[in-house]
PyMOL Python script that loads the backbone (N, CA, C, O; Angstrom):
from pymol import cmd

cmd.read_pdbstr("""\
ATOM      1  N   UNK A   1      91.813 111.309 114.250  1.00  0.00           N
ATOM      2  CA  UNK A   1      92.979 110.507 114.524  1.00  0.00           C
ATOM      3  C   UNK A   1      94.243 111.349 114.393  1.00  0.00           C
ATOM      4  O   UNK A   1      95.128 111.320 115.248  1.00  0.00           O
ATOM      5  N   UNK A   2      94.302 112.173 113.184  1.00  0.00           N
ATOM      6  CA  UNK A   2      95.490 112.831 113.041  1.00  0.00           C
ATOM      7  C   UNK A   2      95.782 114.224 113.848  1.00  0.00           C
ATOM      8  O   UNK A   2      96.766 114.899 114.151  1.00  0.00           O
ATOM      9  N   UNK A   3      94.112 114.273 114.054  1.00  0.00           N
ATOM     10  CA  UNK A   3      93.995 116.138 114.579  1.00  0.00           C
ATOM     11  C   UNK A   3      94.307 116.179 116.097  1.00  0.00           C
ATOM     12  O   UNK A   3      94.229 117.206 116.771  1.00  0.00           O
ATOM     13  N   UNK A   4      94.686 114.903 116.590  1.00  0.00           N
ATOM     14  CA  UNK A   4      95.268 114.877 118.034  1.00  0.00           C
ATOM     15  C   UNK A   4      96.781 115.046 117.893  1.00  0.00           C
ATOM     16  O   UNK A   4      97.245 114.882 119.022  1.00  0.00           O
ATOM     17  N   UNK A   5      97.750 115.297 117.033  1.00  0.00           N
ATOM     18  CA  UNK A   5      98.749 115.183 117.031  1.00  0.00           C
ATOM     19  C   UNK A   5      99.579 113.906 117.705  1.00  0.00           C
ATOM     20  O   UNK A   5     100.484 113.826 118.535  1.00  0.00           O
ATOM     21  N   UNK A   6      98.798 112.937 116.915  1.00  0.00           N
ATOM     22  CA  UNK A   6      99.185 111.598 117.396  1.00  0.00           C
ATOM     23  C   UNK A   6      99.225 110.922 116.679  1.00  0.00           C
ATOM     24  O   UNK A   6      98.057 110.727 116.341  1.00  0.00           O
ATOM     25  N   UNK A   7      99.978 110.222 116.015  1.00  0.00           N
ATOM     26  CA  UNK A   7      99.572 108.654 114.997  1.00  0.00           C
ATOM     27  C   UNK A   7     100.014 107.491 115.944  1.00  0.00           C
ATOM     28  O   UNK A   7     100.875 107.415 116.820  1.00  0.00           O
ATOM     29  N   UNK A   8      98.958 106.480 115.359  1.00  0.00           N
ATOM     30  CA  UNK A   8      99.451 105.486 115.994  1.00  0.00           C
ATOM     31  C   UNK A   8     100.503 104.281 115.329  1.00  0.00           C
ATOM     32  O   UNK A   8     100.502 104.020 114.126  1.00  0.00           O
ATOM     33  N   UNK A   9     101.277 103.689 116.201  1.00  0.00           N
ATOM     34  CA  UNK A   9     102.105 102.848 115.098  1.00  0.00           C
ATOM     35  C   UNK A   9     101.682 101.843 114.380  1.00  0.00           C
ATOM     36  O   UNK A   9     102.465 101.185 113.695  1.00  0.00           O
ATOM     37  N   UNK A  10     100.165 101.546 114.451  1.00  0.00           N
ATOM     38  CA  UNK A  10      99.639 100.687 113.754  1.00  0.00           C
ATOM     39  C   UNK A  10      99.625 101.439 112.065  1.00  0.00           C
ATOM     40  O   UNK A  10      99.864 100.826 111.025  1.00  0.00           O
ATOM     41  N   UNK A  11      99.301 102.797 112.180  1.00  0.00           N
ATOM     42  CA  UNK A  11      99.355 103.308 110.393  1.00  0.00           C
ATOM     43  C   UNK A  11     100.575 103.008 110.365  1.00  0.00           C
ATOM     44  O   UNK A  11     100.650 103.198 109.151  1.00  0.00           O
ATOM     45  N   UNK A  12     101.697 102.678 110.659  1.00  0.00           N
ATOM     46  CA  UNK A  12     102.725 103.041 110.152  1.00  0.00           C
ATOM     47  C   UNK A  12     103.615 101.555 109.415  1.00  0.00           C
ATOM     48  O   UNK A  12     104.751 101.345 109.840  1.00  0.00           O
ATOM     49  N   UNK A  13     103.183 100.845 108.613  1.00  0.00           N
ATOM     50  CA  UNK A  13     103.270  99.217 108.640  1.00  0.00           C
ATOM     51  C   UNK A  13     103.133  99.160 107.086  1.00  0.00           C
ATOM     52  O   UNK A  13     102.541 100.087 106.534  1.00  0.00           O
ATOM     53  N   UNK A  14     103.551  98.317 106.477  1.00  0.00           N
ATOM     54  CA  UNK A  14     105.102  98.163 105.244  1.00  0.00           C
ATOM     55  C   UNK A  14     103.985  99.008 103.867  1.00  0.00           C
ATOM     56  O   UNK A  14     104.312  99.496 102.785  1.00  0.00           O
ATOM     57  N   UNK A  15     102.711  98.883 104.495  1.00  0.00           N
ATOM     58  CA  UNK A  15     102.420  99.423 102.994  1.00  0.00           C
ATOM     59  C   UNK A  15     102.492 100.833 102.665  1.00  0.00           C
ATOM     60  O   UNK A  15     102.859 101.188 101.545  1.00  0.00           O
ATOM     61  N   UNK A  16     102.054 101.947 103.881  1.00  0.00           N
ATOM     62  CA  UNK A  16     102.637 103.215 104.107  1.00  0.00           C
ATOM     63  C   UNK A  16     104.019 103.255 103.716  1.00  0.00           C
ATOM     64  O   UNK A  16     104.315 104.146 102.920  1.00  0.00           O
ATOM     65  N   UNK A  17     105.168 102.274 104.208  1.00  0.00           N
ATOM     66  CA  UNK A  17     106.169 102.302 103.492  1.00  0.00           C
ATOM     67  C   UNK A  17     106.565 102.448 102.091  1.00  0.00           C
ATOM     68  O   UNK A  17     107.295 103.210 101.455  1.00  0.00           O
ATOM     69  N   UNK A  18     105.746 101.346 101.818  1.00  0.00           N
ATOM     70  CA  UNK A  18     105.616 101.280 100.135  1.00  0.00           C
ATOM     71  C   UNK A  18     105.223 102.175  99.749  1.00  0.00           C
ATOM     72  O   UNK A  18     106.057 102.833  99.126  1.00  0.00           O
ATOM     73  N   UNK A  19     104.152 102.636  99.812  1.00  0.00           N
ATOM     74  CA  UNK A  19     103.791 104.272  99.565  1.00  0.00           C
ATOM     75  C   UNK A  19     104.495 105.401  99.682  1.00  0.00           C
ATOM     76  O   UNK A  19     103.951 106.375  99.162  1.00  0.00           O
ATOM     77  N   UNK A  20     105.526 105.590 100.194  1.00  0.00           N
ATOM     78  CA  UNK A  20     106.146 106.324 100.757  1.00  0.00           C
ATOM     79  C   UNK A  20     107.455 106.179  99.383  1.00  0.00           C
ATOM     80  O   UNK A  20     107.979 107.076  98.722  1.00  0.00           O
ATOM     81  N   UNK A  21     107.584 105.249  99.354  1.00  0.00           N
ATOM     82  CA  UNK A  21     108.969 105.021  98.389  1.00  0.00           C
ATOM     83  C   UNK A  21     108.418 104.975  96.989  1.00  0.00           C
ATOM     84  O   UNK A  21     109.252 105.005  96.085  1.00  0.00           O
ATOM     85  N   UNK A  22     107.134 104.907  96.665  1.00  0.00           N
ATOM     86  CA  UNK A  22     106.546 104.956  95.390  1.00  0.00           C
ATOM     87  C   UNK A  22     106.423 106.618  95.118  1.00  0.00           C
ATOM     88  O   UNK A  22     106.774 107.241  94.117  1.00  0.00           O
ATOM     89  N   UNK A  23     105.927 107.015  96.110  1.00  0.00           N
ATOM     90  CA  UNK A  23     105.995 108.722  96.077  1.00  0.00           C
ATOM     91  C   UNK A  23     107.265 108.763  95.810  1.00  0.00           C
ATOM     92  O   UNK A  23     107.511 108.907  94.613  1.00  0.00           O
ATOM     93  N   UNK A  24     108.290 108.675  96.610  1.00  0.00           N
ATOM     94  CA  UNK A  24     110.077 108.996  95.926  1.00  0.00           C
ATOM     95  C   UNK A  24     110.201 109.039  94.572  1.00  0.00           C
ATOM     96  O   UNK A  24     110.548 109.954  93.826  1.00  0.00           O
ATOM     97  N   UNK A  25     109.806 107.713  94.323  1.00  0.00           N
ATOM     98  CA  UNK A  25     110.008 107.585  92.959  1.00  0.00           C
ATOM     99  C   UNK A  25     109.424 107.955  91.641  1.00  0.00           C
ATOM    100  O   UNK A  25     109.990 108.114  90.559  1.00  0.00           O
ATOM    101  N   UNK A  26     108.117 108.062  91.979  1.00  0.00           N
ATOM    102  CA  UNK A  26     107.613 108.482  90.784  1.00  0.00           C
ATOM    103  C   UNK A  26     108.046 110.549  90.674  1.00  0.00           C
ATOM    104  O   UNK A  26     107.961 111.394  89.782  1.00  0.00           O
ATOM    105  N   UNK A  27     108.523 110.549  92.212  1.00  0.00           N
ATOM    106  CA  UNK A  27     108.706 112.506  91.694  1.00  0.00           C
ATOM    107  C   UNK A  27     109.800 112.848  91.437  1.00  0.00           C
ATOM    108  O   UNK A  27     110.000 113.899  90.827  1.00  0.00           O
ATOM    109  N   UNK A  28     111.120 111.775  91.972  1.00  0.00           N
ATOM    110  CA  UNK A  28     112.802 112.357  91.193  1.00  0.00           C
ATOM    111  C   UNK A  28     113.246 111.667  92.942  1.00  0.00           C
ATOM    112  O   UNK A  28     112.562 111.740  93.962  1.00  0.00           O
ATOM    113  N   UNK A  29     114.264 111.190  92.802  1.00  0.00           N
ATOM    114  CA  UNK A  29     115.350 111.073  94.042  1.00  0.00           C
ATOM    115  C   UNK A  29     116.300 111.872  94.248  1.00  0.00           C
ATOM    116  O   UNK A  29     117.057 112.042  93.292  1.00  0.00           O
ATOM    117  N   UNK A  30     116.574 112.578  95.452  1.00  0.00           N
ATOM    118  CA  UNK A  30     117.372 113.232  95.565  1.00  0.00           C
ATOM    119  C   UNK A  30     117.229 114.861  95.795  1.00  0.00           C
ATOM    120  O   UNK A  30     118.085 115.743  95.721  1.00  0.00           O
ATOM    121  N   UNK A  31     116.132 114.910  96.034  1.00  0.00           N
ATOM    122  CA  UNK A  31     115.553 116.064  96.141  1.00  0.00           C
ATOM    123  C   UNK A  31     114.437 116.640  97.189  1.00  0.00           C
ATOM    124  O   UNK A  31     113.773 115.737  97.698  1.00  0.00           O
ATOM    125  N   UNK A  32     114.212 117.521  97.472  1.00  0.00           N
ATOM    126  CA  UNK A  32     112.859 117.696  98.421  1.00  0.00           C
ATOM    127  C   UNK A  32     111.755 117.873  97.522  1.00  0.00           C
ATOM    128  O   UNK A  32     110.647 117.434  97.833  1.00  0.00           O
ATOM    129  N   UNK A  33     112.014 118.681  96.060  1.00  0.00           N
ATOM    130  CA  UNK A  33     110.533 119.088  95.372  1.00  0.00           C
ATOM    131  C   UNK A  33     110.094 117.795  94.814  1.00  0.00           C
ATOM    132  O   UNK A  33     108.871 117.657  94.776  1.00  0.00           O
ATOM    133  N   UNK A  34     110.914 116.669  94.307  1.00  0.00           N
ATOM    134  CA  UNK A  34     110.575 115.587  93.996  1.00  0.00           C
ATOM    135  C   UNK A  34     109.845 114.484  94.469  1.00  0.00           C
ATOM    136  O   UNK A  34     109.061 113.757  93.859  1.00  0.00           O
ATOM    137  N   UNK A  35     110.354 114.450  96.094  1.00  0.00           N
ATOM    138  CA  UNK A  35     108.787 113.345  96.345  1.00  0.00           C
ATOM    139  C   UNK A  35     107.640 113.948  96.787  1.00  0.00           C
ATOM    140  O   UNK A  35     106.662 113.201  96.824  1.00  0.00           O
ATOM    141  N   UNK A  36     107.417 115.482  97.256  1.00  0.00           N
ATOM    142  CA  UNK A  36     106.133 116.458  97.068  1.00  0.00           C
ATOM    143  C   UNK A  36     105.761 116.079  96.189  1.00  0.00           C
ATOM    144  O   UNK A  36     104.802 115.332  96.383  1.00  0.00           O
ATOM    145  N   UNK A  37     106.138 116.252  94.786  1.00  0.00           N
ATOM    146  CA  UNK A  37     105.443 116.264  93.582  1.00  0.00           C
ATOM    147  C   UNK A  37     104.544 114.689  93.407  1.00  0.00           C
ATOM    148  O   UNK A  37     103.359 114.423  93.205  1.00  0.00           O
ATOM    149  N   UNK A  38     105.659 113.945  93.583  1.00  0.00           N
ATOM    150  CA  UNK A  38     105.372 112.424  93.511  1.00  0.00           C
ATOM    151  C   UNK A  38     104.289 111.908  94.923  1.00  0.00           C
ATOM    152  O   UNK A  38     103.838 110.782  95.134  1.00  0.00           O
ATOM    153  N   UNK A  39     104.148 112.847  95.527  1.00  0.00           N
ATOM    154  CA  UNK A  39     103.428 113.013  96.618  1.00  0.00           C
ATOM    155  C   UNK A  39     101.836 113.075  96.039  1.00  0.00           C
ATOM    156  O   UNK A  39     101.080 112.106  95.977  1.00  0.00           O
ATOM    157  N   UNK A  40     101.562 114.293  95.680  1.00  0.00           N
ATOM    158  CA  UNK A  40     100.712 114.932  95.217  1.00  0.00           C
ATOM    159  C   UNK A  40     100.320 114.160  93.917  1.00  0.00           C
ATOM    160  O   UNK A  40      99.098 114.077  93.797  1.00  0.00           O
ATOM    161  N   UNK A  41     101.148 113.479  92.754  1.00  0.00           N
ATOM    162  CA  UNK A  41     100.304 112.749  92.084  1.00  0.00           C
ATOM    163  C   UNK A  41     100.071 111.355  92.313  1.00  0.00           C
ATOM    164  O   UNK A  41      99.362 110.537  91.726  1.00  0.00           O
ATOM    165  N   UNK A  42     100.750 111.283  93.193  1.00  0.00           N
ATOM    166  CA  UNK A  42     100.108 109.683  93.607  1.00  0.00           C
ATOM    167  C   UNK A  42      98.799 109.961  94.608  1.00  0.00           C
ATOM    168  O   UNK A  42      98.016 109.042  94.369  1.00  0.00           O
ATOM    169  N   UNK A  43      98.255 110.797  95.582  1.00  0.00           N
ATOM    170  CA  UNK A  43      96.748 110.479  95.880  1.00  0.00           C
ATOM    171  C   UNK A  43      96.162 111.382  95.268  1.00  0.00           C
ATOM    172  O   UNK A  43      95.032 111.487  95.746  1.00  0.00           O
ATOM    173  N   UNK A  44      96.387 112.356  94.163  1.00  0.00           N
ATOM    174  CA  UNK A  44      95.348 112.773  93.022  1.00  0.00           C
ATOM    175  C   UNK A  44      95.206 111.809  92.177  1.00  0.00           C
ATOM    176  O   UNK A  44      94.161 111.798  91.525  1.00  0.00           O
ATOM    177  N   UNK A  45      96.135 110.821  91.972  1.00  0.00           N
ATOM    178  CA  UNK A  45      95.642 109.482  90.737  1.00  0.00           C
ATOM    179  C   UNK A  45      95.085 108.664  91.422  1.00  0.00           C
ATOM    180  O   UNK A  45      94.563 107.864  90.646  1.00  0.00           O
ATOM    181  N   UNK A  46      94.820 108.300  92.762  1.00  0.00           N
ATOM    182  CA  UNK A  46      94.111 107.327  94.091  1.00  0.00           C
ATOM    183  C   UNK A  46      92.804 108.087  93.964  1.00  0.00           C
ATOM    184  O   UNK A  46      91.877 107.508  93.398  1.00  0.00           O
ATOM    185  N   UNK A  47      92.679 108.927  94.278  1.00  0.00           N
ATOM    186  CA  UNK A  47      91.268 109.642  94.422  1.00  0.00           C
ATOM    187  C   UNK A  47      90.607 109.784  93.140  1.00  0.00           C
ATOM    188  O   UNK A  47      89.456 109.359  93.041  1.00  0.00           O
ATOM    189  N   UNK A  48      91.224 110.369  92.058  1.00  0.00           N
ATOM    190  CA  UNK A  48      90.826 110.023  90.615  1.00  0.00           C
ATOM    191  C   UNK A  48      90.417 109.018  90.229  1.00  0.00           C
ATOM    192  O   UNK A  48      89.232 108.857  89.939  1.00  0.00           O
ATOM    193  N   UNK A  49      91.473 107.951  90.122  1.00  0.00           N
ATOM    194  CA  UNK A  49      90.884 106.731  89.578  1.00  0.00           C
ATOM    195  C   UNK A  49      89.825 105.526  90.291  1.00  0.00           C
ATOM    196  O   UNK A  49      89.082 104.727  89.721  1.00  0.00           O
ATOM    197  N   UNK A  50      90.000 105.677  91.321  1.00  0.00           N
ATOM    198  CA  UNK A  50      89.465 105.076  92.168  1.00  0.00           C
ATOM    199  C   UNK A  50      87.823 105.489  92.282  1.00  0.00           C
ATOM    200  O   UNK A  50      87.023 104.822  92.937  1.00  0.00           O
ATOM    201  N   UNK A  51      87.498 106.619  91.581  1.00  0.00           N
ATOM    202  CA  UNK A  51      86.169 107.106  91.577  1.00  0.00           C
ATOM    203  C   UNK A  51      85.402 106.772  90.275  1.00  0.00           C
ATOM    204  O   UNK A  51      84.260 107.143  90.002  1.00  0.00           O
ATOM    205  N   UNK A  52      86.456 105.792  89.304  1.00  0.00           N
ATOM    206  CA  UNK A  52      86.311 105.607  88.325  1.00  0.00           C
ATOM    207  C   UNK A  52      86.204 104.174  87.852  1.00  0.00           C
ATOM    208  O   UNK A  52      85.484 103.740  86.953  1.00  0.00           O
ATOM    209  N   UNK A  53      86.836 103.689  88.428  1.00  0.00           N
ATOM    210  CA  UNK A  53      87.621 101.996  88.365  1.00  0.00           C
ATOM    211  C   UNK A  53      87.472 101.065  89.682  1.00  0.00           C
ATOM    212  O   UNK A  53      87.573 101.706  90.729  1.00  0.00           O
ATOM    213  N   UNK A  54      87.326 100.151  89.778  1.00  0.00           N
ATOM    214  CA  UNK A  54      87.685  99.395  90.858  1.00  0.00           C
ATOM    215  C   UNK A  54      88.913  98.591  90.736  1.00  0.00           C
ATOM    216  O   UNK A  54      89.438  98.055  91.712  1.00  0.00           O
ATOM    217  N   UNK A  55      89.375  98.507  89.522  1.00  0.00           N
ATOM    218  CA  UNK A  55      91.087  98.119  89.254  1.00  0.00           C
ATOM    219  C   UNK A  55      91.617  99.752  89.264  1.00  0.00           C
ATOM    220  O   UNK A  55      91.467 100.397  88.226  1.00  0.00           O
ATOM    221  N   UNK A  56      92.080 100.234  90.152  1.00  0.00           N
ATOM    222  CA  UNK A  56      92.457 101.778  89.882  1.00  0.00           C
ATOM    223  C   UNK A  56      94.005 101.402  90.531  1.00  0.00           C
ATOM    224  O   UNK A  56      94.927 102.213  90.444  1.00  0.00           O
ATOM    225  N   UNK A  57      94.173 100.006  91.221  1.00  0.00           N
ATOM    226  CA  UNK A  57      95.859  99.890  91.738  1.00  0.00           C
ATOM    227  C   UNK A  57      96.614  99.350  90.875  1.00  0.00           C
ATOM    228  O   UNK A  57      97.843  99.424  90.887  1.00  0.00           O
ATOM    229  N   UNK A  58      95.663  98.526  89.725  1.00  0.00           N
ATOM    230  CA  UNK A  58      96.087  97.982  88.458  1.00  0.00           C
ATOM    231  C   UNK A  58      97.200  99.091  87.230  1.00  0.00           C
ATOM    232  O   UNK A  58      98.331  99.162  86.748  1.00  0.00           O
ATOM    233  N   UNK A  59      95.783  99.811  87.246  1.00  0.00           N
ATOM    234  CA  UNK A  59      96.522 101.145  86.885  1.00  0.00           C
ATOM    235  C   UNK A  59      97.529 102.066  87.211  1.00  0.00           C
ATOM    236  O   UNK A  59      98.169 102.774  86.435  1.00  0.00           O
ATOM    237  N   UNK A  60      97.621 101.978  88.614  1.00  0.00           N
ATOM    238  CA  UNK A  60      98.446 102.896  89.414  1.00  0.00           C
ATOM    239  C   UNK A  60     100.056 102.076  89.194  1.00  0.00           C
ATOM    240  O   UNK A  60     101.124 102.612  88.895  1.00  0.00           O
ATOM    241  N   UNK A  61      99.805 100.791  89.428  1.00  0.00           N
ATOM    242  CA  UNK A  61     101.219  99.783  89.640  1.00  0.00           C
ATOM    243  C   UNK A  61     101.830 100.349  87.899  1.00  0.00           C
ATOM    244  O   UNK A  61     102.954 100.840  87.801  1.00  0.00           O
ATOM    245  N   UNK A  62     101.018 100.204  86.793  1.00  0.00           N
ATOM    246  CA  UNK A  62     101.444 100.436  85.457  1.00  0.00           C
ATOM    247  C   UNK A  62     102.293 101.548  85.194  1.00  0.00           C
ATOM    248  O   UNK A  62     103.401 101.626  84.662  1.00  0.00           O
ATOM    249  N   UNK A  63     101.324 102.610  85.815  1.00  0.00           N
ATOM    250  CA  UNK A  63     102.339 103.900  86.004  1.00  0.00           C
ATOM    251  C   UNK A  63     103.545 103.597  86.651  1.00  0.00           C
ATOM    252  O   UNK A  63     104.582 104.145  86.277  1.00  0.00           O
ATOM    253  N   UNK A  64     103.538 102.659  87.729  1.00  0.00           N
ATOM    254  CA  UNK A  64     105.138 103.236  88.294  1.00  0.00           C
ATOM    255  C   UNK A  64     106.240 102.182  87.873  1.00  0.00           C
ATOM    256  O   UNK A  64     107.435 102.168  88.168  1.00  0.00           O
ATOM    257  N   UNK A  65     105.555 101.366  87.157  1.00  0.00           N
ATOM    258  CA  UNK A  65     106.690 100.582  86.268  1.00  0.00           C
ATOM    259  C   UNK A  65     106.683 101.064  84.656  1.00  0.00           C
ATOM    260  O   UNK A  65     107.343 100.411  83.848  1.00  0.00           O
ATOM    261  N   UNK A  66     106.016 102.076  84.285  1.00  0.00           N
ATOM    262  CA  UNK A  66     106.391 103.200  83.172  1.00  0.00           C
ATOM    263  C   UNK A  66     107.284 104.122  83.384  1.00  0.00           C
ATOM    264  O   UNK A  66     108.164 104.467  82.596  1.00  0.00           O
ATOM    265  N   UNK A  67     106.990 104.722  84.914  1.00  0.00           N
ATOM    266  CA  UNK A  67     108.231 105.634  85.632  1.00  0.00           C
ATOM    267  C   UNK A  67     109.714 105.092  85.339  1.00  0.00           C
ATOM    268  O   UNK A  67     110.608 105.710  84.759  1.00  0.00           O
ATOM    269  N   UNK A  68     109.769 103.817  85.865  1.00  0.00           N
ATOM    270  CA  UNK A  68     110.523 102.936  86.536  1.00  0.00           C
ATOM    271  C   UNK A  68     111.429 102.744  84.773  1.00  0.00           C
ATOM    272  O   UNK A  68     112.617 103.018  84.602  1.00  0.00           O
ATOM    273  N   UNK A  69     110.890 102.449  84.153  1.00  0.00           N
ATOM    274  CA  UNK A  69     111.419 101.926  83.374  1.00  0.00           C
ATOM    275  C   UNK A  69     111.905 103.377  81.748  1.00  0.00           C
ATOM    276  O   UNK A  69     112.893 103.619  81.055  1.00  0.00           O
ATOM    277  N   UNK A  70     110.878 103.768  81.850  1.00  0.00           N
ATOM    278  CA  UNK A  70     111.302 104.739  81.317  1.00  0.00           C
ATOM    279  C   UNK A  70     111.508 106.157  81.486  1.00  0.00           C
ATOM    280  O   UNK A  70     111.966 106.858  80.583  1.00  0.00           O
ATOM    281  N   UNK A  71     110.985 106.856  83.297  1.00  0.00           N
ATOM    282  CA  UNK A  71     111.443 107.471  83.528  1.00  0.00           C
ATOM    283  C   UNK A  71     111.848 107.794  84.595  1.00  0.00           C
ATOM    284  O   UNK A  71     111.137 108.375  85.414  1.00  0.00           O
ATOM    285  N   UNK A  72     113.287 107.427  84.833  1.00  0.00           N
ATOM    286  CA  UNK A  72     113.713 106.875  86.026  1.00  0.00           C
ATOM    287  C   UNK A  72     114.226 108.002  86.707  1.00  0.00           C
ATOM    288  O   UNK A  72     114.579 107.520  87.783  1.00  0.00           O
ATOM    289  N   UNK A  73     114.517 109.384  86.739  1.00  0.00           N
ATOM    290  CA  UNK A  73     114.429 110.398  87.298  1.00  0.00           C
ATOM    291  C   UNK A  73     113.052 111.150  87.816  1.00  0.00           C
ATOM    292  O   UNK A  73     112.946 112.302  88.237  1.00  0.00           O
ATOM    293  N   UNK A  74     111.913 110.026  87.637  1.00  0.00           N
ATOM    294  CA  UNK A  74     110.413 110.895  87.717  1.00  0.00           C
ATOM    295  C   UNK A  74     110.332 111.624  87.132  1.00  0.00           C
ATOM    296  O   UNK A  74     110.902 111.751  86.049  1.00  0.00           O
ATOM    297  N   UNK A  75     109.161 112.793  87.942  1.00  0.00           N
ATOM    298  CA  UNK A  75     108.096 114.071  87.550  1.00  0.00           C
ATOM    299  C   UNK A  75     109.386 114.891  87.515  1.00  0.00           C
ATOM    300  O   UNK A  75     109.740 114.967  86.339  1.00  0.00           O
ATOM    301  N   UNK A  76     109.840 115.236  87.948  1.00  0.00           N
ATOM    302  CA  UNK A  76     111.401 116.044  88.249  1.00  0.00           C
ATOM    303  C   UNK A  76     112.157 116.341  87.087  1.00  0.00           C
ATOM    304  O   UNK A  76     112.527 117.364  86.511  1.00  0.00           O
ATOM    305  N   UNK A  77     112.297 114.801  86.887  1.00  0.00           N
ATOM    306  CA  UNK A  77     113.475 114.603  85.610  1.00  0.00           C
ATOM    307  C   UNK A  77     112.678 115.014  84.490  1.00  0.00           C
ATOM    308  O   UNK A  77     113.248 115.756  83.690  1.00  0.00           O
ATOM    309  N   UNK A  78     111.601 114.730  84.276  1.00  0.00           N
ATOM    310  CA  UNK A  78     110.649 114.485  83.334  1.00  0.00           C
ATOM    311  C   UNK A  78     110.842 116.277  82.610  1.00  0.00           C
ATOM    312  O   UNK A  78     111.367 116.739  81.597  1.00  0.00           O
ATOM    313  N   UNK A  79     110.037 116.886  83.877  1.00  0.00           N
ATOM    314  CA  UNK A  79     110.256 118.353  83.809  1.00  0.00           C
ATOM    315  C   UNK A  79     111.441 119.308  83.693  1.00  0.00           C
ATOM    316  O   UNK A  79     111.408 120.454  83.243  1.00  0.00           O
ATOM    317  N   UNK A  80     112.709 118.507  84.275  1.00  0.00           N
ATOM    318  CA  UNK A  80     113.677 119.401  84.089  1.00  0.00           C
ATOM    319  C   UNK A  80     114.156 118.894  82.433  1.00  0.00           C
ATOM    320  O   UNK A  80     114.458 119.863  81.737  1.00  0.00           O
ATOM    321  N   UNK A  81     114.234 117.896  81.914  1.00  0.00           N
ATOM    322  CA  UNK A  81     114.550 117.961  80.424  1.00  0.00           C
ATOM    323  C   UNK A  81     113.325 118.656  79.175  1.00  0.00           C
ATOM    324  O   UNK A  81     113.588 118.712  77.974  1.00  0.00           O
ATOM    325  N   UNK A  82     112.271 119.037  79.661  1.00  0.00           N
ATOM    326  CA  UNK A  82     111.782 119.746  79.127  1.00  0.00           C
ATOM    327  C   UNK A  82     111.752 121.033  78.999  1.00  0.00           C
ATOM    328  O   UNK A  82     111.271 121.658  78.053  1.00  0.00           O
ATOM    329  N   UNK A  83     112.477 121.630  80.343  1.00  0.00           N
ATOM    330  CA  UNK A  83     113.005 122.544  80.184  1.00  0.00           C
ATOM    331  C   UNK A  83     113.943 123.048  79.661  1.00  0.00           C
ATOM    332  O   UNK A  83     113.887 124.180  79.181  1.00  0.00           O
ATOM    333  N   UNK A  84     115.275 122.119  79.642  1.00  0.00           N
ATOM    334  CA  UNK A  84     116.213 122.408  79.041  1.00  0.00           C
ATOM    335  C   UNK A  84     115.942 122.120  77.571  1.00  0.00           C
ATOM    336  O   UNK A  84     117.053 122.282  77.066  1.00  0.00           O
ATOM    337  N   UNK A  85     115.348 121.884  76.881  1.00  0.00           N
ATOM    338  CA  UNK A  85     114.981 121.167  75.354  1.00  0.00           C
ATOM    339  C   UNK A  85     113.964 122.709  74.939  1.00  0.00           C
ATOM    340  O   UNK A  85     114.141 123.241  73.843  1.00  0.00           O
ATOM    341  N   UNK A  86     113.121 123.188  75.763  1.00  0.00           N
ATOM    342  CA  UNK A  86     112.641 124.220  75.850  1.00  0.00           C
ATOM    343  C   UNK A  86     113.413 125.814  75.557  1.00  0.00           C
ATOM    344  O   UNK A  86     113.319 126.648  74.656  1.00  0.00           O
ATOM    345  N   UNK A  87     114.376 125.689  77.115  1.00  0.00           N
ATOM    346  CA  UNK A  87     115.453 126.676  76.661  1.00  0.00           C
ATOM    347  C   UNK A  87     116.549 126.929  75.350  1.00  0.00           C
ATOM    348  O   UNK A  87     117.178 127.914  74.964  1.00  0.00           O
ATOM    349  N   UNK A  88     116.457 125.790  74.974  1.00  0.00           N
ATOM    350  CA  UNK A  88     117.461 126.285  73.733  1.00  0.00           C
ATOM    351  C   UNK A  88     117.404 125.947  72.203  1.00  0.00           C
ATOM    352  O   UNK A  88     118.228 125.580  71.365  1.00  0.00           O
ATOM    353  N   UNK A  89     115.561 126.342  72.216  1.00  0.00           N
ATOM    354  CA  UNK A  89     115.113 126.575  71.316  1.00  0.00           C
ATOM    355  C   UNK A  89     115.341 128.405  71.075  1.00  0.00           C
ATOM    356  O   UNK A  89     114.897 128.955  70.067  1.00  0.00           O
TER     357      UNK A  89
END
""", "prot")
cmd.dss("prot")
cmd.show_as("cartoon", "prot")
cmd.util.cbc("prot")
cmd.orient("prot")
């Protein structure tokens, strides 16, 4: 499907959306390395848990209202204050 250099507009419909803005968020706004990141752990935690759980969206939704609530800069933010807390030791 994809290896034709074609999608069709049927993938492209509100939950890809949602997906799309959950990646934003869980990797930092405002950035390019941030929704990569948030990219990359949202279908390594899909493929993970999901091989594990059959509530694995249960889990997944928890994470991004843990993000959401307590870390609202994401993977990004998460990492850049550890760095700085890091550096000036």
């Amino acid at each position: 499907m994809y290896f034709n250099a074609f999608i069709s507009p049927e993938e492209m419909n509100w939950v890809m959306s949602g997906k799309i803005l959950v990646m934003v968020i869980l990797g930092g706004v405002g950035t390019i390395v941030g929704p990569v990141l948030g990219a990359g752990m949202l279908l390594l935690a899909e493929n993970w848990l999901s091989s594990y759980t059959e509530r694995w969206l249960l889990i997944l939704g928890l994470v991004f209202v843990f993000f959401v609530l307590f870390a609202p800069e994401g993977i990004l933010g998460i990492i850049r204050g550890a760095a700085t807390k890091w550096s000036k030791k």
